[in-house]
C-alpha positions as CSV (number, residue, x, y, z in Angstrom):
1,X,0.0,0.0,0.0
2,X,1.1,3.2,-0.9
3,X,2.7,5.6,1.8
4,X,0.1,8.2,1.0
5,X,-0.6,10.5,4.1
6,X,-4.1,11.0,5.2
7,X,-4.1,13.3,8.1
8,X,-8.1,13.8,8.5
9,X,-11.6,12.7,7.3
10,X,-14.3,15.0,6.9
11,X,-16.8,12.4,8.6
12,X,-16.7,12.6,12.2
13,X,-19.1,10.2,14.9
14,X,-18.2,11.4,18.6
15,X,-20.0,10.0,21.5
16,X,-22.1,12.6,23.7
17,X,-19.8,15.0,25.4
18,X,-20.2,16.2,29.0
19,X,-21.0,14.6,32.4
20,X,-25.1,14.8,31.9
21,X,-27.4,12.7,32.0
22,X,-27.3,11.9,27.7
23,X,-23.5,12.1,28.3
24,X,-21.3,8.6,27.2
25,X,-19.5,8.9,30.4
26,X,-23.0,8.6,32.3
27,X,-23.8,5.4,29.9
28,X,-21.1,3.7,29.1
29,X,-21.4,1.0,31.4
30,X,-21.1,-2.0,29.0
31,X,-17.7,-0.6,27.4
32,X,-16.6,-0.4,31.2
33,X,-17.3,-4.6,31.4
34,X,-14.8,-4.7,28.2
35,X,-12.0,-2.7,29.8
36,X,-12.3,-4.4,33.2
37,X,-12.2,-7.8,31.7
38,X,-9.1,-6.7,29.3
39,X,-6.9,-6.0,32.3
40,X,-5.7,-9.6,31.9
41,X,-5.3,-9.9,28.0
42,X,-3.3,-6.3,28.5
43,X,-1.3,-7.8,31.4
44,X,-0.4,-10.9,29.4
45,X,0.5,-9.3,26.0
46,X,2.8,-7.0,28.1
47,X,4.4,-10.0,30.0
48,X,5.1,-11.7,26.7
49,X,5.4,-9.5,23.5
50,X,6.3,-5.9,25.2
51,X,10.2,-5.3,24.3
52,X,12.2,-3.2,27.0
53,X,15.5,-4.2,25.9
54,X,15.5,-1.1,23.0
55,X,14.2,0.8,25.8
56,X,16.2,0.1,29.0
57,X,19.1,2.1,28.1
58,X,17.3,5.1,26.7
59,X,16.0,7.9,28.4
60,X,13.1,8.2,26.0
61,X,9.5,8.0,27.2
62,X,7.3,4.9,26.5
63,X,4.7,6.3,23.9
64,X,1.2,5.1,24.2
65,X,-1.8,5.6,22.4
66,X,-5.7,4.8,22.9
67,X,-7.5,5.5,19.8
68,X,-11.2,6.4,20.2
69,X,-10.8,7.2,23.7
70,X,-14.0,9.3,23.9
71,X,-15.0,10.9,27.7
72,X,-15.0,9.7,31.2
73,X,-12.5,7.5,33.0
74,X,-13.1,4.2,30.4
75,X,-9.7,5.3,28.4
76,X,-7.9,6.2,32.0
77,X,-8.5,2.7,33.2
78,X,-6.9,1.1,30.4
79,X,-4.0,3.4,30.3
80,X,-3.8,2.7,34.0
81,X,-3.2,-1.0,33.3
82,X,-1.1,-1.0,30.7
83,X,1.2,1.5,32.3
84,X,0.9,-0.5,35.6
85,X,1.6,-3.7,33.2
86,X,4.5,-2.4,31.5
87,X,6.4,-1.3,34.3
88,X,5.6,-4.6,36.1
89,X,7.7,-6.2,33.5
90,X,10.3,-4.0,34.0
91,X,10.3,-4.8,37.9
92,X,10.3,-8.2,36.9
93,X,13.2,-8.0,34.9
94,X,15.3,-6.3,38.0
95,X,15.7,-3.1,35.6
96,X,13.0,-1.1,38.0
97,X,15.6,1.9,38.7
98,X,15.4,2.7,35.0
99,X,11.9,2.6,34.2
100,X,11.0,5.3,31.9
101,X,8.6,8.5,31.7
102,X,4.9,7.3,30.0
103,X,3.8,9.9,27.4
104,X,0.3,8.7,26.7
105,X,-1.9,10.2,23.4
106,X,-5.5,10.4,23.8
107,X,-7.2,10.1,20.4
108,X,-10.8,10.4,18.9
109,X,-12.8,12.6,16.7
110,X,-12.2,16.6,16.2
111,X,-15.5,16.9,17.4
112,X,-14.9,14.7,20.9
113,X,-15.2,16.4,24.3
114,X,-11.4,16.5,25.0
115,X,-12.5,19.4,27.1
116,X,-14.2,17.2,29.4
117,X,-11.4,14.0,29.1
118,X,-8.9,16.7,30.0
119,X,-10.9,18.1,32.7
120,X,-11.3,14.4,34.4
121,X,-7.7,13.3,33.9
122,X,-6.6,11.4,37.4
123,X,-4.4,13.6,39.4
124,X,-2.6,10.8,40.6
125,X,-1.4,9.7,37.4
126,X,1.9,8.2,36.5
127,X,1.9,9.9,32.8
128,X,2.4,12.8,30.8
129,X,-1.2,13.4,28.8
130,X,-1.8,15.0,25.5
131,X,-5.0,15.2,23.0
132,X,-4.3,13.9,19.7
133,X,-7.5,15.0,17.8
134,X,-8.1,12.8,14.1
135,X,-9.8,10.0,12.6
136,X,-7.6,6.5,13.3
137,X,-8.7,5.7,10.0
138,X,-6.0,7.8,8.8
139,X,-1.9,8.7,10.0
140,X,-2.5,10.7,13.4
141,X,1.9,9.8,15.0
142,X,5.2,10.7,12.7
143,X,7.1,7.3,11.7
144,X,8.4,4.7,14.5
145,X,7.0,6.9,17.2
146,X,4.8,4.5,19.4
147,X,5.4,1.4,21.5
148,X,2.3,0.1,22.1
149,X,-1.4,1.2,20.5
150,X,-4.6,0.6,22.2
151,X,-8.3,0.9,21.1
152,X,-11.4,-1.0,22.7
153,X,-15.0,-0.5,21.4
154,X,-14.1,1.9,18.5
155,X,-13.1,-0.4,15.1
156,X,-16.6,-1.2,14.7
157,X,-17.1,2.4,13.6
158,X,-16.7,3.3,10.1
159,X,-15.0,5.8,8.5
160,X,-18.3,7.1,6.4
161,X,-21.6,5.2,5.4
162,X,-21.2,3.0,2.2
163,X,-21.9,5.5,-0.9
164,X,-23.3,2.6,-2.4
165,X,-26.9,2.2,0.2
166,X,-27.6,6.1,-0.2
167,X,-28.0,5.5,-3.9
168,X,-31.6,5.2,-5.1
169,X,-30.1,3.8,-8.2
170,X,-28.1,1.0,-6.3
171,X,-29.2,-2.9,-5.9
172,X,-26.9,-1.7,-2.3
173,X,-30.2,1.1,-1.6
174,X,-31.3,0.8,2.2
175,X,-34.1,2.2,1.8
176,X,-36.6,2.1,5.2
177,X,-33.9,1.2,7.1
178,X,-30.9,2.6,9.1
179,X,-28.4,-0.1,9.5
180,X,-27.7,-3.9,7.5
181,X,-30.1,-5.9,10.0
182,X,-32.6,-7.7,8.1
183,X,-31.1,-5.9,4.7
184,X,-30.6,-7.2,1.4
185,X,-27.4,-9.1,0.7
186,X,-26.6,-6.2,-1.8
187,X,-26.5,-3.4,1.6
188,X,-24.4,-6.0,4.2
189,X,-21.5,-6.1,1.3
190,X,-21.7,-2.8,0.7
191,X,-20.7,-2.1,4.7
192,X,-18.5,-5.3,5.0
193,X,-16.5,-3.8,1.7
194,X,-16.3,0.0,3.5
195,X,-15.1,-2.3,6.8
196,X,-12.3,-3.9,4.8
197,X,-11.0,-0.8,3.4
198,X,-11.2,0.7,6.5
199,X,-9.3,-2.2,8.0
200,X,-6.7,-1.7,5.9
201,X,-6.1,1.9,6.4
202,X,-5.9,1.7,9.6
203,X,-3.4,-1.5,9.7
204,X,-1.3,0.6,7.0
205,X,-1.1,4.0,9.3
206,X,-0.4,1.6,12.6
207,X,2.6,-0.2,11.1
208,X,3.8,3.4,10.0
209,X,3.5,4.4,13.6
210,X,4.6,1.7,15.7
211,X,8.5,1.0,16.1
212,X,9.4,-2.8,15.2
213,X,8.1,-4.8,17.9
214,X,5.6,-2.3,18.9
215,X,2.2,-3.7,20.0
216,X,-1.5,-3.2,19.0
217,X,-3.7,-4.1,21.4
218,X,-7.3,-4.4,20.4
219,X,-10.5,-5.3,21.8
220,X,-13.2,-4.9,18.8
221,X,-17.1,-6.0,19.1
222,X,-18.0,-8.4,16.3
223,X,-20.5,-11.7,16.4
224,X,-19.9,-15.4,15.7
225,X,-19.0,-16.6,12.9
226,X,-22.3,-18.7,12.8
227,X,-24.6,-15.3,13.7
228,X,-25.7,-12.4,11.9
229,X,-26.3,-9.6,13.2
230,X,-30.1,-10.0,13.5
231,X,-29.0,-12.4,16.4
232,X,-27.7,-9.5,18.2
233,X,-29.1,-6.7,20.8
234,X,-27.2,-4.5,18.5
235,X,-28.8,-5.9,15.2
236,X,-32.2,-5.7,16.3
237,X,-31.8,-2.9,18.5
238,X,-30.8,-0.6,15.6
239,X,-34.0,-2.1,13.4
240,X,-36.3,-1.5,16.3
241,X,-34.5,2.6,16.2
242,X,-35.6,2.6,12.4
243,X,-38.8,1.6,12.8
244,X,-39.2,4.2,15.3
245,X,-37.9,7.0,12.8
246,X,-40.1,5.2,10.2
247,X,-43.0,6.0,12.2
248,X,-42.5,9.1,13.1
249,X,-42.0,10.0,8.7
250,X,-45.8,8.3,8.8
251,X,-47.4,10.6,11.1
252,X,-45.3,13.9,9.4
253,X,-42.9,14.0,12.5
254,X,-40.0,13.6,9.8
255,X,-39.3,13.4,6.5
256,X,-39.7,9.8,5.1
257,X,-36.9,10.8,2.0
258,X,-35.0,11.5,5.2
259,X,-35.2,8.5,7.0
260,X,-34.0,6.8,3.7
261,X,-30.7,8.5,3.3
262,X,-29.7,8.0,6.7
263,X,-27.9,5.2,7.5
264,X,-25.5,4.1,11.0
265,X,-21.8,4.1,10.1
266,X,-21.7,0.9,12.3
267,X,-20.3,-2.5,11.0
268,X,-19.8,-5.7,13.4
269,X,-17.5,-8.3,11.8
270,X,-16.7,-12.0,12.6
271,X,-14.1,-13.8,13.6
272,X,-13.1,-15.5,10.7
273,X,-13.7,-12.0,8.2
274,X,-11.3,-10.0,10.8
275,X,-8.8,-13.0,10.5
276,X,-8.3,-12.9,7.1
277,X,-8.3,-8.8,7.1
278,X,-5.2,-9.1,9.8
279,X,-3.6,-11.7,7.8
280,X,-3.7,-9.4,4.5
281,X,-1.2,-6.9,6.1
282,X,2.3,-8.2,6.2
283,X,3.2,-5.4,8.4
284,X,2.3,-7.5,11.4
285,X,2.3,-10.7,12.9
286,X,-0.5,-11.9,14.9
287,X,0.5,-13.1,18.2
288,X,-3.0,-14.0,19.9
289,X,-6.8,-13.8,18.8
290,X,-10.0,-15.1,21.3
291,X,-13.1,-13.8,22.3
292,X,-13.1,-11.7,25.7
293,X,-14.5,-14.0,28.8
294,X,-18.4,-13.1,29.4
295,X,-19.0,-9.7,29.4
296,X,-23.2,-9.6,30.2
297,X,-22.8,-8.8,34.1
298,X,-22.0,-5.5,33.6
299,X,-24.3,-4.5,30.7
300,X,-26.8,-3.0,33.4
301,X,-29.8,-2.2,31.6
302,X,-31.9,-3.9,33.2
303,X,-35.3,-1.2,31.7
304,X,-35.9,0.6,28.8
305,X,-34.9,4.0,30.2
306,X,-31.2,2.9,30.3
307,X,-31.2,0.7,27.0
308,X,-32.3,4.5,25.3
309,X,-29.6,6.7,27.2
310,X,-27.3,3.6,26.4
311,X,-27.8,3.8,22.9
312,X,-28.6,7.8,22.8
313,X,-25.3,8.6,24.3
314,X,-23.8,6.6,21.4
315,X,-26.2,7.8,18.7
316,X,-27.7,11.2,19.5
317,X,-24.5,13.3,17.5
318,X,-24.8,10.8,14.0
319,X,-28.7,11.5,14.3
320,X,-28.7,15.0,15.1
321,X,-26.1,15.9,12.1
322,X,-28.9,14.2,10.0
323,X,-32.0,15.3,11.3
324,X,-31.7,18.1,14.2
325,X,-31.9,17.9,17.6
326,X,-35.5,18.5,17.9
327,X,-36.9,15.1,17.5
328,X,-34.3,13.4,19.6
329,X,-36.7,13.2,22.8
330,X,-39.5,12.1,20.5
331,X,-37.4,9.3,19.0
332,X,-36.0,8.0,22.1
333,X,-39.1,8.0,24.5
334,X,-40.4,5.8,21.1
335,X,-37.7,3.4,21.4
336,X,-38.1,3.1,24.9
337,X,-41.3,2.0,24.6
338,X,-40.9,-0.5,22.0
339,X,-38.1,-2.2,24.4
340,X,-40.5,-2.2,27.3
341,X,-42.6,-4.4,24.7
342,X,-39.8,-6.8,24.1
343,X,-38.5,-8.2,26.9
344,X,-35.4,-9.9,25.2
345,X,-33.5,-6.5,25.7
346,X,-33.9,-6.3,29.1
347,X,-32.1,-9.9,29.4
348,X,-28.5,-9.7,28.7
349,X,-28.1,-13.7,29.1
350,X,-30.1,-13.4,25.0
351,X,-27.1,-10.4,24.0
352,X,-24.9,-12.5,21.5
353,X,-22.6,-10.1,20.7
354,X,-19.1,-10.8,21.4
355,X,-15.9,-8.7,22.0
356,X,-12.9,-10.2,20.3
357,X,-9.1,-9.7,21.7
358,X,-6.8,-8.8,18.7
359,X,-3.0,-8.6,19.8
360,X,-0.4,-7.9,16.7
361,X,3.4,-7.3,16.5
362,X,5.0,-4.7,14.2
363,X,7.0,-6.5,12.2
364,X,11.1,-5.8,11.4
């Protein structure tokens, strides 16, 4: 692949800013199971894979990114562990008198509250901070300038919609719905194309960013090879949020032509698709791949007034770009009570989705 710098995308999806009560650090508690349950997977790649021995005699910081870190302490918990991991090993290797200075990067979308991540930062923190603003789609570090690269919860994000279901004159047209669920075959290849490409930019900009030997760590939701997404909460959660927008076109509330132009930037692979992806890019070598241990206990949303702040804190800036603000209580109070009348969501024992561990070495 060519060694073409992309510095920015003009799409950008940020979760809901601030502490309030729509905010992602209010309803993130799902993405807080992931990072509690990757503390392990994070100590173990460190054990195994991190390499001190270019860094023992240098007085250099250990560089550290998390990409799509959004707002509230999610991101500072997994920085905690892997700078807790990292120096562990160097403990472990009797070298703890030279254990370098952390410089950690916090990145997501220009339009993320890094006012709010900044303002929240733990003042007991063993690491110099800074806000790397930029799609991870594209080149956000110079060459050979991190050791290890994190990002949970954030690859299942597109860069932009597929051009091919917003065109009335595509077989791909997704029209009366929001998302793949339930879709022609024509509109899921359409978004599992957009993923690979994706995929591959992002592998491409990674390997130009990591030194050899670096690590990238990530955790990324998908669903089992044997499932599709109309299996999933997610699937069917993001029909039942188009049928709701659907409705409201019928009864004037919004434009129906609008409803069929918008579409989630969302994409859930498999294991065996994300396999082959990783094995396409010779940059890396792939050191471990498994699902993440269960998960469901901490997906708390146990009624359908925290399923719609889940999902509003998540959705509410794609929407509003499309649509406004002013039909965003209207929408949501809908969707909460189409999940009161289904009570499979409120059961996190039926939730197949699954969070795969990706770990890959930057090769010499």
């Amino acid at each position: 692949m060519e060694d073409k710098r992309i510095y920015a995308l003009p799409e950008s999806y940020a979760m809901n800013g601030g502490e309030g009560t729509y905010s992602y650090s209010q309803n993130s508690n799902y993405q807080r199971g992931v990072v509690e349950i990757a503390k392990e997977k994070i100590n173990e790649a460190v054990a195994n894979h991190f390499d001190i021995k270019a860094l023992s005699d240098s007085l250099k910081p250990v560089c550290i990114a998390d990409l799509g870190c959004s707002t509230g302490a999610n991101t500072f918990i997994s920085v905690q562990n892997i700078v807790e991991a990292i120096e562990q090993k160097y403990k472990s290797k009797g070298v703890n008198a030279k254990i370098p200075d952390f410089l950690v990067f916090f990145n997501d979308h220009v339009s993320n509250d890094f006012n709010t991540l900044f303002k929240s930062l733990p003042p007991n923190r063993q690491y110099f901070a800074a806000g790397v603003p930029g799609s991870f789609h594209g080149f956000l570090f110079p060459k050979a300038s991190l050791h290890l690269i994190h990002s949970s919860c954030a690859l299942n994000w597109l860069s932009k919609v597929p051009i091919e279901v917003m065109d009335e004159s595509s077989p791909a047209w997704n029209k009366g719905r929001i998302h793949y669920t339930n879709a022609p075959k024509q509109v899921v290849e359409a978004y599992s194309t957009q993923f690979a490409k994706d995929m591959e930019s992002f592998l491409f900009a990674r390997a130009q960013e990591l030194v050899v030997g670096g690590l990238l760590v990530l955790f990324v939701p998908a669903v089992p090879d044997v499932m599709s997404n109309s299996d999933t909460f997610t699937g069917t959660e993001l029909d039942l949020l188009g049928s709701c927008l659907m409705d409201m076109a019928k009864v004037g509330l919004v434009n129906e032509a609008k409803v069929d132009s918008f579409n989630v930037p969302v994409y859930y692979t498999s294991p065996k698709e994300l396999k082959a992806l990783m094995e396409r890019n010779w940059h890396f070598s792939m050191k471990r791949m498994e699902t993440l241990n269960n998960q469901k206990k901490h997906l708390n949303l146990r009624n359908p007034s925290m399923r719609s702040l889940y999902l509003r804190a998540v959705l509410e800036g794609v929407i509003e770009k499309h649509f406004g603000n002013e039909i965003m209580d209207e929408l949501f109070n809908r969707f909460s009570d189409k999940v009161a009348g289904s009570s499979c969501f409120l059961n996190p024992e039926t939730e197949k989705l699954i969070i795969l561990f990706v770990l890959l070495e930057r090769n010499n």
